[in-house]
Backbone as JSON Lines, residues from 0, in Angstrom:
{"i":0,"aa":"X","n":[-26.44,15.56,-4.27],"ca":[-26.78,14.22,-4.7],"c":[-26.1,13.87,-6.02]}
{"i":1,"aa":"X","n":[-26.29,15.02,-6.99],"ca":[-25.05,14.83,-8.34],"c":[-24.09,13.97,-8.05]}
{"i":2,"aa":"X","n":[-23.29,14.9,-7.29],"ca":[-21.69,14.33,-6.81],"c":[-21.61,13.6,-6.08]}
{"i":3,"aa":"X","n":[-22.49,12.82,-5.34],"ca":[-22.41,11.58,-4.62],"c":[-22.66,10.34,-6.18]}
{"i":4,"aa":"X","n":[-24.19,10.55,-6.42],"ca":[-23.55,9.71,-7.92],"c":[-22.59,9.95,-8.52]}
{"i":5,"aa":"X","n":[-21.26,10.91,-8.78],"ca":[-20.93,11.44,-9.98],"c":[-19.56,10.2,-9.24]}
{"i":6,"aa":"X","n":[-19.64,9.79,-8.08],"ca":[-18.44,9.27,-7.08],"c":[-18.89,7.35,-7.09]}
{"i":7,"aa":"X","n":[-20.17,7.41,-6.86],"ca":[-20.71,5.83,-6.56],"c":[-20.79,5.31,-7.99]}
{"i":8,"aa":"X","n":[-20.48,6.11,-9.5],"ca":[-20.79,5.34,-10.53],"c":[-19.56,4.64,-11.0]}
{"i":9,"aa":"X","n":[-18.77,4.83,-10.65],"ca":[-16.99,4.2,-10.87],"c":[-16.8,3.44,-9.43]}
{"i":10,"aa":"X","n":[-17.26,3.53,-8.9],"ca":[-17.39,2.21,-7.79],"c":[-18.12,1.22,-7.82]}
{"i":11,"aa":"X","n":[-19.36,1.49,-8.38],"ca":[-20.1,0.53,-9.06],"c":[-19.67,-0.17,-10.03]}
{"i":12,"aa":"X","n":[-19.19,0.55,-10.69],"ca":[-18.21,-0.34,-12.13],"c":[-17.09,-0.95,-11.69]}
{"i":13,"aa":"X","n":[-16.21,-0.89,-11.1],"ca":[-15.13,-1.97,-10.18],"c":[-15.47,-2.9,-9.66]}
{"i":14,"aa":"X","n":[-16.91,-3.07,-8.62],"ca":[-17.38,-3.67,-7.97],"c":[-17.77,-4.96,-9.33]}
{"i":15,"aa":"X","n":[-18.81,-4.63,-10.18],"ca":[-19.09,-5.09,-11.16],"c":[-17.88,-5.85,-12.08]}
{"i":16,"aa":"X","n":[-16.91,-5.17,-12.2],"ca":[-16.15,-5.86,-13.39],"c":[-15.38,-7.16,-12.46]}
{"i":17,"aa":"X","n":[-15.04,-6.4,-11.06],"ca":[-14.14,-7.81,-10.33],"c":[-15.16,-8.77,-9.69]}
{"i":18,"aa":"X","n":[-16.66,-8.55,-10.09],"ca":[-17.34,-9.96,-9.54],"c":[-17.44,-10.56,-10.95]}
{"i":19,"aa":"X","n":[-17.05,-10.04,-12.01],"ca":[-17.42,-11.11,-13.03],"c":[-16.26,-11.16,-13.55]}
{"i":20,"aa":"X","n":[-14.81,-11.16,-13.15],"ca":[-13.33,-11.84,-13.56],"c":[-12.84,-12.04,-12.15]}
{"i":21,"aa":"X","n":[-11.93,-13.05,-11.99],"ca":[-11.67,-13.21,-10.75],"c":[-10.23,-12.79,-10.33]}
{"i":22,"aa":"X","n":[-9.73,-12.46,-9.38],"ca":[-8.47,-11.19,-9.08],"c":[-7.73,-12.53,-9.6]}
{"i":23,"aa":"X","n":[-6.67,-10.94,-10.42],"ca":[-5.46,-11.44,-11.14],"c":[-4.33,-11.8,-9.73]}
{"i":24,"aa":"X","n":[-4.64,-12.72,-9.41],"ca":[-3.63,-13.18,-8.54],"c":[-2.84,-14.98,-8.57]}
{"i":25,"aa":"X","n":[-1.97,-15.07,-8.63],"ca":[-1.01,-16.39,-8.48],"c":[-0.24,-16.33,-7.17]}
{"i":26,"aa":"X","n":[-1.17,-15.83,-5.76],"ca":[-0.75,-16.45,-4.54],"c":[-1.87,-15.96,-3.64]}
{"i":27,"aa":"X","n":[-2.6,-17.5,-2.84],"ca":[-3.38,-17.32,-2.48],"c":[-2.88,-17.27,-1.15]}
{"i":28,"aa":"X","n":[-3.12,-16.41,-0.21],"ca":[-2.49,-16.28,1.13],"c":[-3.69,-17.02,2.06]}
{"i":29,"aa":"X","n":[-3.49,-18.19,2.45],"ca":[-4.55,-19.02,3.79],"c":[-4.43,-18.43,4.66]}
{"i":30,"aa":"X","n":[-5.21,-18.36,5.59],"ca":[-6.08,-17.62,6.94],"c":[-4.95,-18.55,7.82]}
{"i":31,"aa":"X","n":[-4.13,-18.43,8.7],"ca":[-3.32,-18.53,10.05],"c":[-2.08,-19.25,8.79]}
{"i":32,"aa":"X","n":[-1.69,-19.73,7.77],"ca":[-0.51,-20.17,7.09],"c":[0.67,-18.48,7.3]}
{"i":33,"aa":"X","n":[1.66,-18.98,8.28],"ca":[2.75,-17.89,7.69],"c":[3.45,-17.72,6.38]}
{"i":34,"aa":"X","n":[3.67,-16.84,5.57],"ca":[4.34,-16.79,4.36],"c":[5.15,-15.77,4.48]}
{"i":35,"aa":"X","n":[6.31,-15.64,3.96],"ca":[7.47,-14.51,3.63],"c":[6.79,-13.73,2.47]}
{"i":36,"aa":"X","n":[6.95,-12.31,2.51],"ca":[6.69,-11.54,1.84],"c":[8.1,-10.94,0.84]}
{"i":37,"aa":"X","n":[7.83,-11.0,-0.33],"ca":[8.95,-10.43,-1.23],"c":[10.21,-11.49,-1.04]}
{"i":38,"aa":"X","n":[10.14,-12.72,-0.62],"ca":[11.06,-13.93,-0.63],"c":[12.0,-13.33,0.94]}
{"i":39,"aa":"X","n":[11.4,-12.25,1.69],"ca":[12.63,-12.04,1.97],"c":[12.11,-12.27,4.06]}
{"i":40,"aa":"X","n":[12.97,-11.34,4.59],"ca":[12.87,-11.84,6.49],"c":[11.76,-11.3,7.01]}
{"i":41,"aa":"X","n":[10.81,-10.65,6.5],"ca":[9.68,-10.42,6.56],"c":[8.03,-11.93,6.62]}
{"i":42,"aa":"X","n":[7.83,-12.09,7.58],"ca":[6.94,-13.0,7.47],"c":[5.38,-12.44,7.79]}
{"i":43,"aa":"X","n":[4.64,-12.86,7.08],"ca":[3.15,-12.67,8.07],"c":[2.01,-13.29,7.73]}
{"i":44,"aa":"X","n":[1.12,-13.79,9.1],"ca":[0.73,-14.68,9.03],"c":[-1.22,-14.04,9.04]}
{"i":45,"aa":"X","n":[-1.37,-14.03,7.88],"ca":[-2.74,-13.68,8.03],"c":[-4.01,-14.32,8.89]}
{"i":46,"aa":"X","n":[-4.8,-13.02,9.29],"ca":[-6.02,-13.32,10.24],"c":[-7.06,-13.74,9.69]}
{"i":47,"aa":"X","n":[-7.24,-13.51,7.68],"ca":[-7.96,-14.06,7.24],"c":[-7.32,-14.35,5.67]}
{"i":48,"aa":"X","n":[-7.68,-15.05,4.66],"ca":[-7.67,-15.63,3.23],"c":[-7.43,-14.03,2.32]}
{"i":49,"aa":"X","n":[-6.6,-13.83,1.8],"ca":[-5.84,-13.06,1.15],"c":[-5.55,-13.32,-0.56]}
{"i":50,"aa":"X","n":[-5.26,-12.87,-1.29],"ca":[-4.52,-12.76,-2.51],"c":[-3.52,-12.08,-2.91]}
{"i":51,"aa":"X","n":[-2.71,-12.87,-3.05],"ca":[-0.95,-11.75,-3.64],"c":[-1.84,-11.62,-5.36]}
{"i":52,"aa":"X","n":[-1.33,-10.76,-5.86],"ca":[-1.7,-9.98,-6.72],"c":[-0.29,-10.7,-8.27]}
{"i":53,"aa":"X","n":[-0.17,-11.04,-8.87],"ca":[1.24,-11.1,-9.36],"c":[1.81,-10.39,-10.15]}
{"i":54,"aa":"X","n":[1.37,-9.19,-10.36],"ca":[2.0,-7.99,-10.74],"c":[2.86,-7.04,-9.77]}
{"i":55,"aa":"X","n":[4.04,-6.91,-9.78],"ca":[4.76,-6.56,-8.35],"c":[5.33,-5.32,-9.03]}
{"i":56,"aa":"X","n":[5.22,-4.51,-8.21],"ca":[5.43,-2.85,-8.49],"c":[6.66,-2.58,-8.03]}
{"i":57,"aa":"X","n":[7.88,-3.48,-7.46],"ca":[9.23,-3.15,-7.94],"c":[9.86,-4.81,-7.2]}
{"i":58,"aa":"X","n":[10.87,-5.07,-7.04],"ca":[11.52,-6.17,-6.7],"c":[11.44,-6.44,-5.37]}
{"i":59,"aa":"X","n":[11.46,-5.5,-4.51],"ca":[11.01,-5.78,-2.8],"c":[9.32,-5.22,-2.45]}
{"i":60,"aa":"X","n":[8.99,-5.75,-3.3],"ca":[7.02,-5.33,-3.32],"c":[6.4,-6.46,-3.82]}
{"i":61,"aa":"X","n":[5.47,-6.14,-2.8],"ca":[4.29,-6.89,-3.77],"c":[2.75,-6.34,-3.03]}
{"i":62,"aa":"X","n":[1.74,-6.89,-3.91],"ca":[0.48,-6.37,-3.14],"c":[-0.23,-7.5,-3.07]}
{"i":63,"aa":"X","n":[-1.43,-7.3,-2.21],"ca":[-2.23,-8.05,-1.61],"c":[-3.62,-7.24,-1.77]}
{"i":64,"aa":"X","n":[-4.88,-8.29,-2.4],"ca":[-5.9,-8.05,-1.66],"c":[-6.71,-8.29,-1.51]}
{"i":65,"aa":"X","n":[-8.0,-8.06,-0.95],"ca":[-9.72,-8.99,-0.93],"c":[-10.09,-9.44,-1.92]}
{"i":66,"aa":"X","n":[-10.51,-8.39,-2.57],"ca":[-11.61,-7.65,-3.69],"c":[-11.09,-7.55,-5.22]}
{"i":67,"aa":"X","n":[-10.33,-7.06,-5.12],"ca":[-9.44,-6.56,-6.12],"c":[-8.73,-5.07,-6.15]}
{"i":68,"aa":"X","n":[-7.38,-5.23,-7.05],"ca":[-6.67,-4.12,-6.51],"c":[-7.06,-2.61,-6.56]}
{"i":69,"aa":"X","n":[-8.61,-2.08,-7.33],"ca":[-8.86,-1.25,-7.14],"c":[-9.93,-0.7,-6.42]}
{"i":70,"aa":"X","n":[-10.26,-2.0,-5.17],"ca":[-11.0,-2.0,-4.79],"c":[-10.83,-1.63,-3.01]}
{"i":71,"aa":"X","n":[-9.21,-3.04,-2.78],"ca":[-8.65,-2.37,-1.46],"c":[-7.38,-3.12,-1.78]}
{"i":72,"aa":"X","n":[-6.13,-1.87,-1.6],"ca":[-4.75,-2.2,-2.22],"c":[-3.9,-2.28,-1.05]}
{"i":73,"aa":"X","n":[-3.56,-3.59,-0.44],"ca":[-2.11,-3.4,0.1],"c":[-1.05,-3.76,-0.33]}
{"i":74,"aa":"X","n":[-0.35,-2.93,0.01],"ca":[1.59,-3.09,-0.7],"c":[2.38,-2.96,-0.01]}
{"i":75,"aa":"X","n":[3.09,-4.2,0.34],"ca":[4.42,-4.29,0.92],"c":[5.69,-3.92,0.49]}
{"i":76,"aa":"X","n":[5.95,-2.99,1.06],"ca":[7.81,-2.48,0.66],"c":[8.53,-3.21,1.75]}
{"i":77,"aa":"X","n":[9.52,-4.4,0.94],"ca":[10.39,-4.72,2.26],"c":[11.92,-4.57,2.0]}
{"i":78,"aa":"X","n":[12.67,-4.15,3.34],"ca":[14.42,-3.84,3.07],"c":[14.34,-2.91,1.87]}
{"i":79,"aa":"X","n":[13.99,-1.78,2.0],"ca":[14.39,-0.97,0.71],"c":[15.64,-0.08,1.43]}
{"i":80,"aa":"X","n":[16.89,-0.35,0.53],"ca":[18.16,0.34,1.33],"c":[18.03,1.67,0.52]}
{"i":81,"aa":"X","n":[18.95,2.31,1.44],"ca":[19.25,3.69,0.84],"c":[19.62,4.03,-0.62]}
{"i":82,"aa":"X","n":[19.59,5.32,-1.07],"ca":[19.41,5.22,-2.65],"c":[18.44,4.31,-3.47]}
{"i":83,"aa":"X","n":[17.68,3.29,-2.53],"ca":[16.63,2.73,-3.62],"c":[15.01,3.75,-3.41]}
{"i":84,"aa":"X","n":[14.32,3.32,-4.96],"ca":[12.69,4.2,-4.68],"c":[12.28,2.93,-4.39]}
{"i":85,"aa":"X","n":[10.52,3.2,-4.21],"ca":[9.95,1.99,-3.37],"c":[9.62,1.3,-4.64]}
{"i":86,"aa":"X","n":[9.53,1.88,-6.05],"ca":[8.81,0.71,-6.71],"c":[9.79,0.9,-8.07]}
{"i":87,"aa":"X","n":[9.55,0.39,-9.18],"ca":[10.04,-0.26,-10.06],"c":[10.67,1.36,-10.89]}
{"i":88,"aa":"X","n":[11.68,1.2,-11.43],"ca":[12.01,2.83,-12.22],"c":[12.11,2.59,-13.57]}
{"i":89,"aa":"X","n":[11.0,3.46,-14.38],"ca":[10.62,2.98,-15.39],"c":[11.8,3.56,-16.4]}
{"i":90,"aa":"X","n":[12.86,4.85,-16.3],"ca":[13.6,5.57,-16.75],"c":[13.87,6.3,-15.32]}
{"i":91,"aa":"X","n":[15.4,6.18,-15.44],"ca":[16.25,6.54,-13.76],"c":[16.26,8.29,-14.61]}
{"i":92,"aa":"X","n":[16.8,8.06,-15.87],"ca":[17.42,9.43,-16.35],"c":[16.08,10.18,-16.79]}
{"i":93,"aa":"X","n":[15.13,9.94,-17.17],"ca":[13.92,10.73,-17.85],"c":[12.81,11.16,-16.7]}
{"i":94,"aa":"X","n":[12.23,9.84,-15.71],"ca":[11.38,10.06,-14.62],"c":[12.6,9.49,-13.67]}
{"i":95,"aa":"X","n":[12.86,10.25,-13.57],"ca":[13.87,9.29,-11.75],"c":[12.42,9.62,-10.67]}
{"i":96,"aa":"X","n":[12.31,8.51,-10.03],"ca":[11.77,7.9,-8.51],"c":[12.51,8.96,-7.39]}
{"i":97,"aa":"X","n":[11.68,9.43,-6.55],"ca":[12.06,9.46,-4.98],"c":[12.94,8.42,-4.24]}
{"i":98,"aa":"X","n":[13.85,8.88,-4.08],"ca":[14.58,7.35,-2.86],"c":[14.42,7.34,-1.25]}
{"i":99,"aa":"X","n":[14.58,6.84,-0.96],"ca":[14.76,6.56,0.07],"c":[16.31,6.81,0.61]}
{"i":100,"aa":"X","n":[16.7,7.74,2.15],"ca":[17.92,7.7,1.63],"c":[18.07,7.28,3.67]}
{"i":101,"aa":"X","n":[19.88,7.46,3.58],"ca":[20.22,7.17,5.22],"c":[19.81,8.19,5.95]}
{"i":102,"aa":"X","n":[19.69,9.34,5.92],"ca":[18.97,10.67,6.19],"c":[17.68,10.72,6.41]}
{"i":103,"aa":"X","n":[16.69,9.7,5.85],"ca":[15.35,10.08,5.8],"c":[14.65,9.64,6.85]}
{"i":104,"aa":"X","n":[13.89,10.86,7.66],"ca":[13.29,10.46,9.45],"c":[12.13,9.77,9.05]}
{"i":105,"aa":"X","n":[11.64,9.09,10.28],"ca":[10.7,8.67,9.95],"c":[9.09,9.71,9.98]}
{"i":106,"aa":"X","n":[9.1,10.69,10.23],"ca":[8.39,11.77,9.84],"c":[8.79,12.4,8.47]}
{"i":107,"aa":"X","n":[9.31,12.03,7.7],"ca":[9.78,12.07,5.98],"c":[8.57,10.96,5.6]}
{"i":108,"aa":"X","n":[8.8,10.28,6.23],"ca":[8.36,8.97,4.95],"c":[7.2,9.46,4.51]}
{"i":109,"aa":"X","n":[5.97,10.17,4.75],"ca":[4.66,10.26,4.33],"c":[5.52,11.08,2.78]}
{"i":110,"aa":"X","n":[5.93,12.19,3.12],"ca":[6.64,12.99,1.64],"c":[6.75,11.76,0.92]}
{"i":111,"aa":"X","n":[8.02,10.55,1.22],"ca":[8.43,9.48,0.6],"c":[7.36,8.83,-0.79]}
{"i":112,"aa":"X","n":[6.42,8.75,0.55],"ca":[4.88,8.14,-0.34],"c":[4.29,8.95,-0.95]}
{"i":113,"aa":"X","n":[4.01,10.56,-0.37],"ca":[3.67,11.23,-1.08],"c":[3.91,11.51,-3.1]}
{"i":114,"aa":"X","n":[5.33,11.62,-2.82],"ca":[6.32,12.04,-4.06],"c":[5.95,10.91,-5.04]}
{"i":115,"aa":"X","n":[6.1,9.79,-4.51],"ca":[6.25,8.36,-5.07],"c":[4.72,8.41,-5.76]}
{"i":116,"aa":"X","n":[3.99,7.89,-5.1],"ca":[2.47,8.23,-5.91],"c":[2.31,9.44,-7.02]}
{"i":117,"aa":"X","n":[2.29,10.67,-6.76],"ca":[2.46,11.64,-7.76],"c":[3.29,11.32,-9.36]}
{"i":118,"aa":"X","n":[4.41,10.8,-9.1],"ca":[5.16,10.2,-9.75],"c":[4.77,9.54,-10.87]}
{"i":119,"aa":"X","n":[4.64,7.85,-9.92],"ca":[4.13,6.82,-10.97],"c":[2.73,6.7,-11.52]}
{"i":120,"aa":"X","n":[1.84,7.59,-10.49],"ca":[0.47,7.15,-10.7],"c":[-0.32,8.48,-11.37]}
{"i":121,"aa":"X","n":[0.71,9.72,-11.79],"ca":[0.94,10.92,-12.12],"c":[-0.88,11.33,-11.77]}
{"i":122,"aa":"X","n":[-0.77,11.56,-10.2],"ca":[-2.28,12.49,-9.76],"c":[-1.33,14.12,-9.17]}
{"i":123,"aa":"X","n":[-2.66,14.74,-8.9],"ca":[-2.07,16.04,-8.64],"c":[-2.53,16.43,-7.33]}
{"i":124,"aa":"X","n":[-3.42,15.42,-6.97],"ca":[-4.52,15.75,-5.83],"c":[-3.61,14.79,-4.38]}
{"i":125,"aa":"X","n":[-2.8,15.23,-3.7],"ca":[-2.87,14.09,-2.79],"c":[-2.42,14.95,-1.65]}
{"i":126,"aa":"X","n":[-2.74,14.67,-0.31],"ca":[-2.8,14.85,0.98],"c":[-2.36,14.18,2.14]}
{"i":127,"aa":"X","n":[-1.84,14.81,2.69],"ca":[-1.27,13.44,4.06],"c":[-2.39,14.05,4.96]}
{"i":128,"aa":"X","n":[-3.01,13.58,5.96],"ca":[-4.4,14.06,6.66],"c":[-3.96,13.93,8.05]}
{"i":129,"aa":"X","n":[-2.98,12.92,8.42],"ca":[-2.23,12.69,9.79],"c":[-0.86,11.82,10.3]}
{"i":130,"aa":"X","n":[-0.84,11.8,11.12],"ca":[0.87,10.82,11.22],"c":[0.79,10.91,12.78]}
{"i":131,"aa":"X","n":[1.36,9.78,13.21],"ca":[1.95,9.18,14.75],"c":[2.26,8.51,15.02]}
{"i":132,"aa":"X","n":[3.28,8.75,15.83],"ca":[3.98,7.14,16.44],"c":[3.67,5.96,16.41]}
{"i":133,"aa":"X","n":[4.41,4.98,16.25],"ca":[3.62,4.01,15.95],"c":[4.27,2.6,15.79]}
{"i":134,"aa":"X","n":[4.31,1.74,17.15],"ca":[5.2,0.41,16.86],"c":[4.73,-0.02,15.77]}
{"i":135,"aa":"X","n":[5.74,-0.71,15.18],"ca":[5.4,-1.62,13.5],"c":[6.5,-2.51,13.65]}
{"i":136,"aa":"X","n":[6.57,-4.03,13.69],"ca":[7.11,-4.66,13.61],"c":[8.25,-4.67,14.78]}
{"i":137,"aa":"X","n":[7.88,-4.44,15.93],"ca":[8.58,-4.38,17.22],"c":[9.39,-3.24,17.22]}
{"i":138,"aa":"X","n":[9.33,-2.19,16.32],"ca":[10.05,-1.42,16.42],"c":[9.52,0.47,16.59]}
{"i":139,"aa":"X","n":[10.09,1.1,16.4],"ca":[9.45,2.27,16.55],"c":[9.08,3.1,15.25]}
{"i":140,"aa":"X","n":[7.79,3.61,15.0],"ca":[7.82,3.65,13.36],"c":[6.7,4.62,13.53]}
{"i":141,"aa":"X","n":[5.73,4.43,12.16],"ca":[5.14,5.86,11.85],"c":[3.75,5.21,11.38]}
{"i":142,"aa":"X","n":[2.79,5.94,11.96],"ca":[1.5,5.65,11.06],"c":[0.77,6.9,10.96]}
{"i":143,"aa":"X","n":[0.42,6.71,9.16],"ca":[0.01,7.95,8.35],"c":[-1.33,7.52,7.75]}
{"i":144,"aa":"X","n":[-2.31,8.75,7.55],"ca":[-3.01,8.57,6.91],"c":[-3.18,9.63,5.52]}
{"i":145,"aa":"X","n":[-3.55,9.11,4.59],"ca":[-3.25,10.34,3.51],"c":[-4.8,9.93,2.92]}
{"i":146,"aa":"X","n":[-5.18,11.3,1.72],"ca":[-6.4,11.23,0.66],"c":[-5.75,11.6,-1.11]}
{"i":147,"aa":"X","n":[-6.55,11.07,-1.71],"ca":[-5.78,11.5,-3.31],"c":[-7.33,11.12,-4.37]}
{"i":148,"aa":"X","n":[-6.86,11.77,-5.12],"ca":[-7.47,11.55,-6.12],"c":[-7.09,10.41,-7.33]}
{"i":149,"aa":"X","n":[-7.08,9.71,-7.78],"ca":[-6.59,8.8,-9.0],"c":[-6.6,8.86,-10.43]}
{"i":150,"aa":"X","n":[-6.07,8.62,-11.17],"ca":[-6.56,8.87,-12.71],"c":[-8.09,8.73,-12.95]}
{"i":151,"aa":"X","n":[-8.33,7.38,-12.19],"ca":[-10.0,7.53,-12.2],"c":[-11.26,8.54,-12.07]}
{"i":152,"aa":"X","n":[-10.32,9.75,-11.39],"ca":[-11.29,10.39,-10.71],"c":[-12.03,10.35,-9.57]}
{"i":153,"aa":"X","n":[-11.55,9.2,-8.56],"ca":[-12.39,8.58,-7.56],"c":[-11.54,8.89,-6.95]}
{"i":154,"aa":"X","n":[-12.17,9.93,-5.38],"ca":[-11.61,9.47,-4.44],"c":[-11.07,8.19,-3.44]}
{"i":155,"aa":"X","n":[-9.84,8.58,-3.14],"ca":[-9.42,7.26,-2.25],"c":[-9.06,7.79,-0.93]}
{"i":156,"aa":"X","n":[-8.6,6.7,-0.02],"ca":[-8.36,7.16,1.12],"c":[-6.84,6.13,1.68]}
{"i":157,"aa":"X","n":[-6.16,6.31,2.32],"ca":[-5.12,5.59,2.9],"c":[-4.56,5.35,3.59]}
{"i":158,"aa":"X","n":[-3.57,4.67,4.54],"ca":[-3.33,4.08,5.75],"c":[-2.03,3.54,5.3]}
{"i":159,"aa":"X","n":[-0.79,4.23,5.87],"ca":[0.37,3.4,6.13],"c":[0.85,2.95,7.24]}
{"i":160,"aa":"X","n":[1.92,2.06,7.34],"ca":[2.94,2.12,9.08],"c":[4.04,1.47,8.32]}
{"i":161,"aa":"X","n":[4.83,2.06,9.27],"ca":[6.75,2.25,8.43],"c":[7.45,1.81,9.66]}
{"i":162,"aa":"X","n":[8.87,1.6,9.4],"ca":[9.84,1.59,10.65],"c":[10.91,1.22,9.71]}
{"i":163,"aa":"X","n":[12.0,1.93,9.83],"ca":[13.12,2.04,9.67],"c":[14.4,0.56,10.58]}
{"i":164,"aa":"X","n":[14.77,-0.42,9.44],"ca":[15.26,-1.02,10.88],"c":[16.64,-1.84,9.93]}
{"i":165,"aa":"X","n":[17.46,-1.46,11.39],"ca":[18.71,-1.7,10.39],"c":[19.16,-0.67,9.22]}
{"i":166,"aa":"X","n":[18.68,0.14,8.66],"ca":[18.93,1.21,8.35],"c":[18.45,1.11,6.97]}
{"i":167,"aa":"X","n":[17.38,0.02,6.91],"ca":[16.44,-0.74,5.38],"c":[14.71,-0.14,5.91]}
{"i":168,"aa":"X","n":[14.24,0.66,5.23],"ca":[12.62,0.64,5.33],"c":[11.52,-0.53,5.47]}
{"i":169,"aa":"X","n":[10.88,-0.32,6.03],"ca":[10.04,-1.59,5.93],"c":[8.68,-0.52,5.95]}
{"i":170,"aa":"X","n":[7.81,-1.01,5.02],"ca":[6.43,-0.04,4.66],"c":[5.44,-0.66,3.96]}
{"i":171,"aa":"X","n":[4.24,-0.62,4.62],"ca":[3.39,-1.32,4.13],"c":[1.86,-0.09,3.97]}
{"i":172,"aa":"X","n":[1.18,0.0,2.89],"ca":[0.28,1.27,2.62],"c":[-0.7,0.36,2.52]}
{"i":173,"aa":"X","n":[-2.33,0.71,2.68],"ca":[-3.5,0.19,2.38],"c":[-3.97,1.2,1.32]}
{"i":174,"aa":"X","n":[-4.85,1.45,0.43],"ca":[-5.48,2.25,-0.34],"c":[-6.85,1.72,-0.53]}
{"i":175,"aa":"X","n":[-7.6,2.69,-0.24],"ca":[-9.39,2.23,-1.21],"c":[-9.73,2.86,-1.9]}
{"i":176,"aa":"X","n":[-11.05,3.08,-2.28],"ca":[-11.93,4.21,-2.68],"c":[-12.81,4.51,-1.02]}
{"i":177,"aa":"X","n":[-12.47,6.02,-1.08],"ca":[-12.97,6.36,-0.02],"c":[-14.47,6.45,0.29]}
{"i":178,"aa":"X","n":[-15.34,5.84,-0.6],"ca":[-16.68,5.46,0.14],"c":[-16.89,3.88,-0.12]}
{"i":179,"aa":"X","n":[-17.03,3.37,1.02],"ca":[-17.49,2.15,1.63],"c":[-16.69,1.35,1.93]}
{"i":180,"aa":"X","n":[-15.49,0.94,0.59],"ca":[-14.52,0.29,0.65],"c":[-13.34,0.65,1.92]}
{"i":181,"aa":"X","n":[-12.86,1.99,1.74],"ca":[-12.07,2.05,2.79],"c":[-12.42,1.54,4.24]}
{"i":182,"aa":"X","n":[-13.42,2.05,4.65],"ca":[-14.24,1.56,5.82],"c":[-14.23,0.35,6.14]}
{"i":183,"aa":"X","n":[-14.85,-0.3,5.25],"ca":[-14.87,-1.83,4.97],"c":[-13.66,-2.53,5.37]}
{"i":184,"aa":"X","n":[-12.39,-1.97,4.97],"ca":[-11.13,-3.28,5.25],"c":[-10.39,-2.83,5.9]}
{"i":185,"aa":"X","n":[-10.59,-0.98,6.62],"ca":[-9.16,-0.98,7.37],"c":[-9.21,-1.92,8.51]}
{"i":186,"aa":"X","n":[-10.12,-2.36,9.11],"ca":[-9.62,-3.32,9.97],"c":[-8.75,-4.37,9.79]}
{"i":187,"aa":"X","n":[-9.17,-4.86,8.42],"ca":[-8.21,-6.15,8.03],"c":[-6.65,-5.65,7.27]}
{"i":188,"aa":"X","n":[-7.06,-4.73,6.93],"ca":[-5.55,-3.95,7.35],"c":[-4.33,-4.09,8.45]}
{"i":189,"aa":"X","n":[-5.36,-3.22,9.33],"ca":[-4.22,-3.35,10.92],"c":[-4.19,-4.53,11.37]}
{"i":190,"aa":"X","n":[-5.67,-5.23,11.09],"ca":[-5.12,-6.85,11.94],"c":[-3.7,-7.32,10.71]}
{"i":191,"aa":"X","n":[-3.73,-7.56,9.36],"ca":[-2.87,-7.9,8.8],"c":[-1.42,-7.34,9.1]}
{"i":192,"aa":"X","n":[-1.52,-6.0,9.11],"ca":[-0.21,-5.41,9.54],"c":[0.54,-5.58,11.11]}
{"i":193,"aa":"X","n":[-0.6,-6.06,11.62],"ca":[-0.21,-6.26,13.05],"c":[0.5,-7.51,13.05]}
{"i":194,"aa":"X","n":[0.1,-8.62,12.08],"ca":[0.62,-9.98,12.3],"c":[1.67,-10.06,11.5]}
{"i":195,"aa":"X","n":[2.53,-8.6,11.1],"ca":[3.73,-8.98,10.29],"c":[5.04,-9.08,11.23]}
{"i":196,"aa":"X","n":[6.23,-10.12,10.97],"ca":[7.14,-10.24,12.07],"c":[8.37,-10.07,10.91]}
{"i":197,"aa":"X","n":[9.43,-9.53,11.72],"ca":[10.95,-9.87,10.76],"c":[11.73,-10.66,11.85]}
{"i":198,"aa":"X","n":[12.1,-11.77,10.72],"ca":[13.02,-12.91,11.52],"c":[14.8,-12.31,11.57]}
């Protein structure tokens, strides 16, 4: 019972701080409006009312979400070509990023995400839990699930789907805290990820 409080008291405090400021976001995504993601051939047309976030974690990213971003995180990676990492490089020569390269299968990519998180979000705790086939965007691709720990100390839980196309990544990750929250939105997850198209 400790460690179930020692887990629900930093969820409680998120919950709390994002009902009394309202998500840092400057794009409100409407329920059936299509919008391009990252300006670019990526479109999708949400199943329900969304928030882009306007802090973008590299130039072909951005996130989206309900609640707030530490509450349930999705992030779109779109066209990331070879030699690029998925998010912003804070020092190429001091911390160099994971890339993405022409070599990399799509049974790599969980490492991809793996590496990448460790990285920027410097945890020590993280896990890939599963992976399988998996159309994404009409194409043939990958869906992973991984667990980590955060600077917070709170467990999370996660959900990607990838596809390689044209020889540019396309990757989109969900993240929660793994009690209640995760539960709570993977549906609006896959319905969201399901309604993404490239023109």
């Amino acid at each position: 019972m400790t460690q179930l409080r020692k887990w629900l008291a930093p969820i409680a405090l998120l919950a709390a701080l994002n009902a009394l400021s309202p998500v840092c976001a400057n794009g409100y995504r409407e329920k059936g409006k299509a919008v391009s993601i990252v300006n670019a051939s990526l479109t999708v047309t949400p199943p329900r009312d969304w928030n882009r976030l306007s802090a973008k974690p590299g130039k072909k990213a951005e996130t989206w979400t309900l609640d707030g971003e530490q509450l349930n995180d999705i992030t779109w990676y779109v066209g990331i070509a070879p030699g690029e990492p998925l998010v912003r490089e804070v020092s190429k020569k001091r911390k160099p990023l994971p890339k993405f390269t022409g070599q990399t299968l799509l049974v790599e990519l969980p490492e991809l995400v793996e590496a990448t998180y460790r990285s920027v979000r410097e945890i020590g705790t993280f896990s890939v839990t599963g992976s399988a086939p998996d159309a994404f965007l009409g194409q043939h691709g990958i869906r992973f699930t991984y667990a980590f720990i955060d600077q917070d100390n709170l467990p999370r839980q996660g959900e990607a789907r990838a596809a390689v196309v044209k020889g540019l990544l396309y990757l989109v990750t969900f993240d929660a805290p793994r009690l209640n929250f995760f539960a709570k939105s993977l549906q609006d997850f896959r319905a969201l990820s399901d309604a993404a198209k490239l023109s």
